[in-house]
Each structure stands twice: as C-alpha cells, then as structure tokens.
MOPAC internal coordinates of N, CA, C and O (Angstrom, degrees):
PM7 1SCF
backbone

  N    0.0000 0     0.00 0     0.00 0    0    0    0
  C    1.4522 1     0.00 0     0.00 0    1    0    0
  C    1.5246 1   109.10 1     0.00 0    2    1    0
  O    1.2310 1   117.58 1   -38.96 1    3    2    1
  N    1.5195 1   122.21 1   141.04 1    3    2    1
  C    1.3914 1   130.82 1   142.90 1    5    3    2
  C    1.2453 1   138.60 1    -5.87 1    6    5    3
  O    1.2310 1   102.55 1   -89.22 1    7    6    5
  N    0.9679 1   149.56 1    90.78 1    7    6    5
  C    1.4631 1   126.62 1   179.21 1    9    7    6
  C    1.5924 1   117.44 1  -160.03 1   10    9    7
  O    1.2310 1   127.96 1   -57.44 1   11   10    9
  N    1.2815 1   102.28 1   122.56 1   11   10    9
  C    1.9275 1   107.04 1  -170.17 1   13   11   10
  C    1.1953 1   107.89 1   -85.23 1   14   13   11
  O    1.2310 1    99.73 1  -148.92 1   15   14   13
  N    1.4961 1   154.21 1    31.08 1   15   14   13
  C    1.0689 1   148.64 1   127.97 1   17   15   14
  C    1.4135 1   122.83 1  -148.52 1   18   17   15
  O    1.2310 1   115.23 1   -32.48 1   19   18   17
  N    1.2496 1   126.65 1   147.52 1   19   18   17
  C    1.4502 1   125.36 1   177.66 1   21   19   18
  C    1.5815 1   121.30 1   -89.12 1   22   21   19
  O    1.2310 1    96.24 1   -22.34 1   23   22   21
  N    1.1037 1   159.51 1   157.66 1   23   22   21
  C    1.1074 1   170.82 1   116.72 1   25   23   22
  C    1.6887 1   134.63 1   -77.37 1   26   25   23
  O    1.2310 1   127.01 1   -80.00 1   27   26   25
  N    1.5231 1   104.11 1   100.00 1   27   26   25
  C    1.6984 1    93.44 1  -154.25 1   29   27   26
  C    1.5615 1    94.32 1  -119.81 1   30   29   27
  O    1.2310 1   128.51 1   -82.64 1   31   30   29
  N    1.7291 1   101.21 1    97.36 1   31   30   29
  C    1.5797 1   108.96 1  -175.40 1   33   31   30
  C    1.7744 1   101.76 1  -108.69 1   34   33   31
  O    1.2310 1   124.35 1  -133.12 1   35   34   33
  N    1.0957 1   109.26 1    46.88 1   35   34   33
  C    2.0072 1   108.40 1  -169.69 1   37   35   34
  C    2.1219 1    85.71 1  -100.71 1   38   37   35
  O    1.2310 1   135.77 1   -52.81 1   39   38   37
  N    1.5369 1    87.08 1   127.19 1   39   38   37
  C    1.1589 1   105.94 1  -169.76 1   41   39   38
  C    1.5670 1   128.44 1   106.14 1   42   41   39
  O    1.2310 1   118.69 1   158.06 1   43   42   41
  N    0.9771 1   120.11 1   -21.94 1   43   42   41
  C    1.8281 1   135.92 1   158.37 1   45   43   42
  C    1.6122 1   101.46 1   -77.92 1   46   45   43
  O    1.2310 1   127.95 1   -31.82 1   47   46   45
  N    1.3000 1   102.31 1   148.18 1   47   46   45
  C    1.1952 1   122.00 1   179.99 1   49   47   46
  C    1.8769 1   105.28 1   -87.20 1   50   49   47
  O    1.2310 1   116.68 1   138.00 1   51   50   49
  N    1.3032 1   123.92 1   -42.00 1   51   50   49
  C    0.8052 1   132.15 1   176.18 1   53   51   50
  C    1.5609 1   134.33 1   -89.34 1   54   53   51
  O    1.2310 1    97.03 1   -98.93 1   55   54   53
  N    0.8337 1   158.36 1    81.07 1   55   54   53
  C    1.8344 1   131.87 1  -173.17 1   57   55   54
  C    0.8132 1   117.57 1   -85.96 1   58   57   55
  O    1.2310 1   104.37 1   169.27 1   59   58   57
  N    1.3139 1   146.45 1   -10.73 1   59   58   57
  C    1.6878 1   143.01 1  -144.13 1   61   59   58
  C    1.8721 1    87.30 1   -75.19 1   62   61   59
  O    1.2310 1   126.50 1   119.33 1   63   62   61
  N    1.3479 1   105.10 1   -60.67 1   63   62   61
  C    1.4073 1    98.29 1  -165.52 1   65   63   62
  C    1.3814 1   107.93 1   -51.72 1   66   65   63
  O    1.2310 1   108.55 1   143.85 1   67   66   65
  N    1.2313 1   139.02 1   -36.15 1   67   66   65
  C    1.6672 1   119.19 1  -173.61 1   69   67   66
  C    1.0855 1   104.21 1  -103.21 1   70   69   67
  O    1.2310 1   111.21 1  -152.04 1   71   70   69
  N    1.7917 1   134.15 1    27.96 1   71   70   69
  C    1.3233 1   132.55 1   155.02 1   73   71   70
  C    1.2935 1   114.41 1   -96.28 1   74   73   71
  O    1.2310 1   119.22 1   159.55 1   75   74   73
  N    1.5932 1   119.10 1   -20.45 1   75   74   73
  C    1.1684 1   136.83 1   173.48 1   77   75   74
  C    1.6453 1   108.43 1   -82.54 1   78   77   75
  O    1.2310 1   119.17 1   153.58 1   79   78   77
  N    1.1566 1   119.19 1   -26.42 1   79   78   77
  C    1.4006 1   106.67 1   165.10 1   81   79   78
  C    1.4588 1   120.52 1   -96.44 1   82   81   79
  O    1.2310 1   130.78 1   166.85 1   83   82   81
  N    1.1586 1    96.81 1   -13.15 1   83   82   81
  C    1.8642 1   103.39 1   178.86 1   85   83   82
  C    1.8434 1    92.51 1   -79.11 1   86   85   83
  O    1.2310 1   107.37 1   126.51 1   87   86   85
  N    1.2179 1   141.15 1   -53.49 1   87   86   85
  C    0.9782 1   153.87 1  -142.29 1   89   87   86
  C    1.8205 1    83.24 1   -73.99 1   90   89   87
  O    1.2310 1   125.31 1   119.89 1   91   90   89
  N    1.8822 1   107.40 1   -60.11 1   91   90   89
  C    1.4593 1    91.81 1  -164.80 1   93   91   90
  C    2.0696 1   125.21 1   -61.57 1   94   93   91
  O    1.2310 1   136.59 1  -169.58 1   95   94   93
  N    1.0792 1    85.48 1    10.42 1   95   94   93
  C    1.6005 1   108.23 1  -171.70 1   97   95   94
  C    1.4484 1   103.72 1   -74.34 1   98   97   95
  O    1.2310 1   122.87 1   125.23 1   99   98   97
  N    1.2193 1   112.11 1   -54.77 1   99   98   97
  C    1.3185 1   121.52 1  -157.80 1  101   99   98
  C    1.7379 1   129.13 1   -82.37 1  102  101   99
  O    1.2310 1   120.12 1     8.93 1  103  102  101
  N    1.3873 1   117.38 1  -171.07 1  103  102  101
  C    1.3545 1   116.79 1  -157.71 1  105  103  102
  C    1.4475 1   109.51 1   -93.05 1  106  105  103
  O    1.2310 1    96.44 1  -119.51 1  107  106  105
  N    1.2508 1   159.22 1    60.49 1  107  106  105
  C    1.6349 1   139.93 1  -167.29 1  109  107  106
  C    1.7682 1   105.28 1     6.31 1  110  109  107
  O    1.2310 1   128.22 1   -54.91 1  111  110  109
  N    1.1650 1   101.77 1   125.09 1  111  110  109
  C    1.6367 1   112.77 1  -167.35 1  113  111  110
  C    1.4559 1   140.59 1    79.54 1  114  113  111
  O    1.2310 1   135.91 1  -179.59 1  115  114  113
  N    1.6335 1    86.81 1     0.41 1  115  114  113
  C    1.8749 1    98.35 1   179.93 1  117  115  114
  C    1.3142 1    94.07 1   -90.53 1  118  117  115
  O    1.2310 1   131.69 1   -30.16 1  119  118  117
  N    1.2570 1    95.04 1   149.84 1  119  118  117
  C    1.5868 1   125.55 1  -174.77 1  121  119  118
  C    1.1706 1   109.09 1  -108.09 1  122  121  119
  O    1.2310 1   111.93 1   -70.64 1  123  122  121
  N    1.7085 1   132.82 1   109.36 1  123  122  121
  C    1.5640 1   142.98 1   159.13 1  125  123  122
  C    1.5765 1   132.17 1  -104.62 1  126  125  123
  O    1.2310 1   122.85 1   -69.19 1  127  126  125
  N    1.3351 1   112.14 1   110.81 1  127  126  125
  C    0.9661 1   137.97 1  -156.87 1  129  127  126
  C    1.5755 1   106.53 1   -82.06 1  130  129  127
  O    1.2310 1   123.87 1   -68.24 1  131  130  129
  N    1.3568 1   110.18 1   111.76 1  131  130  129
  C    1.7288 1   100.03 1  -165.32 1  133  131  130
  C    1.9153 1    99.80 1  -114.01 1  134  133  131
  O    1.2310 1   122.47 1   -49.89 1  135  134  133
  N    0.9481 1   112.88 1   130.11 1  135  134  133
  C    1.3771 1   118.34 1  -178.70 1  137  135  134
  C    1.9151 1   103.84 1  -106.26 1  138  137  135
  O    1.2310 1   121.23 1   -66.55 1  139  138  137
  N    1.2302 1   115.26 1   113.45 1  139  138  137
  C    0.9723 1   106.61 1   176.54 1  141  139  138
  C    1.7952 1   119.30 1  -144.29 1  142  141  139
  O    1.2310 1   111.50 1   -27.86 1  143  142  141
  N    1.1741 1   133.62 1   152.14 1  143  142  141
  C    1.5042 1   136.04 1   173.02 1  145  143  142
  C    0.9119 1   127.12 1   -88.20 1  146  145  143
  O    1.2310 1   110.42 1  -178.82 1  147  146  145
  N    1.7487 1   135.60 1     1.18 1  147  146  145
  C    1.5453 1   140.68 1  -157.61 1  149  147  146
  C    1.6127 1    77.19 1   -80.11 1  150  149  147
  O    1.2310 1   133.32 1   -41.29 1  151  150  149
  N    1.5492 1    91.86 1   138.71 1  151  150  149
  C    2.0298 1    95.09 1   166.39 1  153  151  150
  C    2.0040 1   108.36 1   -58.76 1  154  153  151
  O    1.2310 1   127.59 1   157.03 1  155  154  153
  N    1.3880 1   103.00 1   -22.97 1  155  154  153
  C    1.3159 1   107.20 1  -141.33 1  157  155  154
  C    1.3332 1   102.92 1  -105.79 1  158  157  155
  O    1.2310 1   118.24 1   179.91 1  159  158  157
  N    1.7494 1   120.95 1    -0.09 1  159  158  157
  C    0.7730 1   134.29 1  -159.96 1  161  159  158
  C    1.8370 1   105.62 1   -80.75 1  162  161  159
  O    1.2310 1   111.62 1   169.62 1  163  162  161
  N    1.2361 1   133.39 1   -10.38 1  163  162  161
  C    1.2445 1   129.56 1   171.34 1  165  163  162
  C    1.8729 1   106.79 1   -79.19 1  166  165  163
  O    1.2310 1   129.01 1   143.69 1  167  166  165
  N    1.2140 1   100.25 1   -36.31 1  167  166  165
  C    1.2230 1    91.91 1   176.56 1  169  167  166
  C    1.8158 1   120.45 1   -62.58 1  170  169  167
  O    1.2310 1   132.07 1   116.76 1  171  170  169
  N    2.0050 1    94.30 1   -63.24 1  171  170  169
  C    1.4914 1    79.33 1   162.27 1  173  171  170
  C    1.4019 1   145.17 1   -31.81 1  174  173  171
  O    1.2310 1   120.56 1   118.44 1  175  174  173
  N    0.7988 1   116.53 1   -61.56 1  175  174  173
  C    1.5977 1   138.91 1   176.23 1  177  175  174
  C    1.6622 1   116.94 1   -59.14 1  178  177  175
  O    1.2310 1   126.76 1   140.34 1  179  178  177
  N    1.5338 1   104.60 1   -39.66 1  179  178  177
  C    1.6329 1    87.53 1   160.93 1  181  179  178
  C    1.1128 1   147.55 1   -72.99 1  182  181  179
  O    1.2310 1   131.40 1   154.74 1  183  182  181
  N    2.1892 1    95.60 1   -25.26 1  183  182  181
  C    1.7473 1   116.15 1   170.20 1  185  183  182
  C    1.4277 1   105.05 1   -52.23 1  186  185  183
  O    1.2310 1   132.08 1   126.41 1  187  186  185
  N    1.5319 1    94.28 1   -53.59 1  187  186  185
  C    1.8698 1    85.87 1  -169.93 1  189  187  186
  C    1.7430 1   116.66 1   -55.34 1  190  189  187
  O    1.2310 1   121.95 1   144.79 1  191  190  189
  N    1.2517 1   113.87 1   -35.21 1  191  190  189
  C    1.3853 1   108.79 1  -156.47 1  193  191  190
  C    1.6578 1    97.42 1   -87.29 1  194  193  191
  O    1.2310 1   111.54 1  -177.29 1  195  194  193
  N    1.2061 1   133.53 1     2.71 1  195  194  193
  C    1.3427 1   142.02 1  -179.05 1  197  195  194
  C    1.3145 1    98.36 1   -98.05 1  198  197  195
  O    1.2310 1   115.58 1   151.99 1  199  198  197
  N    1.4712 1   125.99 1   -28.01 1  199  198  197
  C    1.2098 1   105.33 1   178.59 1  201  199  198
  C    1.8467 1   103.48 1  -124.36 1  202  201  199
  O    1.2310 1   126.84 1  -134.30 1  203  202  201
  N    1.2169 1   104.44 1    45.70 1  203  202  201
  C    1.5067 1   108.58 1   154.29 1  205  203  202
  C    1.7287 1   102.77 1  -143.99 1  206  205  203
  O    1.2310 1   127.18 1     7.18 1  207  206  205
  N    1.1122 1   103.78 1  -172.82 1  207  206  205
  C    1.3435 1   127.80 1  -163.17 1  209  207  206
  C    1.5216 1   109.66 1   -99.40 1  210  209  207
  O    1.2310 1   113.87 1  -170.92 1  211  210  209
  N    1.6671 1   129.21 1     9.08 1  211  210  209
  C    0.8807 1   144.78 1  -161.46 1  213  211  210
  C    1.6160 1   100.15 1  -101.73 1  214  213  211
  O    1.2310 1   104.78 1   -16.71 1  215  214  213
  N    1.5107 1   145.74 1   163.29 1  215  214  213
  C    1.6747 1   161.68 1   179.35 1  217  215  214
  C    1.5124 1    94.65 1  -108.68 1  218  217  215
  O    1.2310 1   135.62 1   -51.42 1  219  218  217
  N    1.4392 1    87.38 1   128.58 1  219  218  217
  C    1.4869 1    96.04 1   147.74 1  221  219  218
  C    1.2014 1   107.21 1  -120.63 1  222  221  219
  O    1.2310 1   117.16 1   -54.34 1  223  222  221
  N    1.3891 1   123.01 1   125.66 1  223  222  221
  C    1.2017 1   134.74 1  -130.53 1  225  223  222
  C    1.9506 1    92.58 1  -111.61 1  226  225  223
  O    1.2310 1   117.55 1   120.72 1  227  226  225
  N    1.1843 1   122.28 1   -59.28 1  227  226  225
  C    1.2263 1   152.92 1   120.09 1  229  227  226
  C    1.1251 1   162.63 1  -128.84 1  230  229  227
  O    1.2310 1   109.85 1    -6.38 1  231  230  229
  N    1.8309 1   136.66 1   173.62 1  231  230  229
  C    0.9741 1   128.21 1  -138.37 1  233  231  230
  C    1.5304 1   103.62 1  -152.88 1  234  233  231
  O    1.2310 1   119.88 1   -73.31 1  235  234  233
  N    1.5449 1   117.83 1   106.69 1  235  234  233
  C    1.8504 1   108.10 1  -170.38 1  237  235  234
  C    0.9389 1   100.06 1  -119.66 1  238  237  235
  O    1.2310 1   119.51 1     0.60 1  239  238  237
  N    1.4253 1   118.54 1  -179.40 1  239  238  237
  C    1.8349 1   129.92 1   156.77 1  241  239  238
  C    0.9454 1   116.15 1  -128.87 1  242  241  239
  O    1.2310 1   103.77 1   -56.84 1  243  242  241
  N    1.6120 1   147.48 1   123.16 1  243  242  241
  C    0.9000 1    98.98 1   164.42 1  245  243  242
  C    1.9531 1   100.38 1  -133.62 1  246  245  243
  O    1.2310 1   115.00 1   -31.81 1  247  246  245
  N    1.3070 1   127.09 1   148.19 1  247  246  245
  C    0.9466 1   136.03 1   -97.82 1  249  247  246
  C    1.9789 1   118.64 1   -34.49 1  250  249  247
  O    1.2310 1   113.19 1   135.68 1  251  250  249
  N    1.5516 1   130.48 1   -44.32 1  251  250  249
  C    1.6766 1   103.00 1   175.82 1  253  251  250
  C    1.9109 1    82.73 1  -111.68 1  254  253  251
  O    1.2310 1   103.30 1  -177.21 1  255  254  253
  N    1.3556 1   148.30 1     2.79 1  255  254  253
  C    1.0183 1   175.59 1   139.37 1  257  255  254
  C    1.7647 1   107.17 1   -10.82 1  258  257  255
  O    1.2310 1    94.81 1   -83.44 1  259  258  257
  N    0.8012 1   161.49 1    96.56 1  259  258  257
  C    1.4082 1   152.49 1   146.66 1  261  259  258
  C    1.6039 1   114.60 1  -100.80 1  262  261  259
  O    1.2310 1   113.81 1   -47.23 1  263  262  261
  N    1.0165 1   129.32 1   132.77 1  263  262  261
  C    1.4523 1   174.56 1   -91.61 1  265  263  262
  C    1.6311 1   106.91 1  -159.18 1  266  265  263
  O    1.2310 1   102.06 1   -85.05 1  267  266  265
  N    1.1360 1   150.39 1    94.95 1  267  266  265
  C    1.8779 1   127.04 1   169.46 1  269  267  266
  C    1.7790 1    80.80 1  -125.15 1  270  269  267
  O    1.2310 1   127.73 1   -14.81 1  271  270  269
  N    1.5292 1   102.73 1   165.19 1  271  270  269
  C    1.1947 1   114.20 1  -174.17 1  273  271  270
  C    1.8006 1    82.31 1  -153.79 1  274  273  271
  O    1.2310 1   124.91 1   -67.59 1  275  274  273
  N    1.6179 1   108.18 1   112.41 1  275  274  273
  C    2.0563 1   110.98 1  -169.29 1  277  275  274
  C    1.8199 1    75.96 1  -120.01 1  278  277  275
  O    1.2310 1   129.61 1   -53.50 1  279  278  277
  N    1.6990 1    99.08 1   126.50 1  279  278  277
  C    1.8960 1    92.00 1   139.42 1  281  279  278
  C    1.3607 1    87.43 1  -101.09 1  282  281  279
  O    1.2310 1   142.25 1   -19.50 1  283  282  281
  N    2.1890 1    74.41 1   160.50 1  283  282  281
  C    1.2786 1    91.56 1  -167.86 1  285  283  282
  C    1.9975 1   102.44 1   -91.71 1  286  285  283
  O    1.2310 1   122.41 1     1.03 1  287  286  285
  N    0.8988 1   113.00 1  -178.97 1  287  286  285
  C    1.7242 1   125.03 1  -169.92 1  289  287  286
  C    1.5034 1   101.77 1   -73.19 1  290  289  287
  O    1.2310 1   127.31 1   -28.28 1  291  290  289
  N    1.1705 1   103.54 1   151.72 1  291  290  289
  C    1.4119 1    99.64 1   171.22 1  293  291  290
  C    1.5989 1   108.69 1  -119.50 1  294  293  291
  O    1.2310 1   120.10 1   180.00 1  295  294  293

C-alpha cells in the first residue's frame, strides 16, 4: 500500500497520542502508516478513527507486529 509517512510507535504502550500529532501534521489525503506492537493497539486506533472523520484504510498483523494504514480527513 501507498503511504506518505511512516509512524514507528512498536514498543509504547500507547500510540494514539503520537498518531494524533503525526496526523495533525499532515496534508487532507495523506496516508500514515503506523507500525506498532501494543496488543491493544487495534482497538485503540479503531475507537479513535470511528469517532473521527479520518479512514482506516487498512489493518494487518503480522506475527506481535500490527500494520494501520489512516488517510487523513479532508
């Protein structure tokens, strides 16, 4: 997949906060690719994007590894 910036939060328990600042960075339609290890991190990341105006475009694992790919809102 596409994507104009990376985000490499593997090892934080949390990401939302530096997806939310990486996110406010960016262009309406840029695509950031967040690689992260929190087990819990699909959940995080889907609440938020369900309740914003932002795509989750997709969503992998691969084995303790997860993958999100958010455009951002325009």
């Amino acid at each position: 997949m596409q994507y104009d910036v990376t985000l490499d939060v593997k090892g934080l328990n949390c990401p939302l906060p530096r997806l939310k600042q990486s996110l406010s960075k960016l262009k309406p339609g840029d695509v950031i690719q967040v690689i992260a290890t929190d087990p819990a991190a699909h959940l995080d990341i889907g609440v938020f994007i369900d309740n914003s105006s932002h795509q989750m475009l997709s969503h992998e694992r691969q084995d303790d590894i997860q993958y999100f790919y958010i455009k951002k809102a325009g």
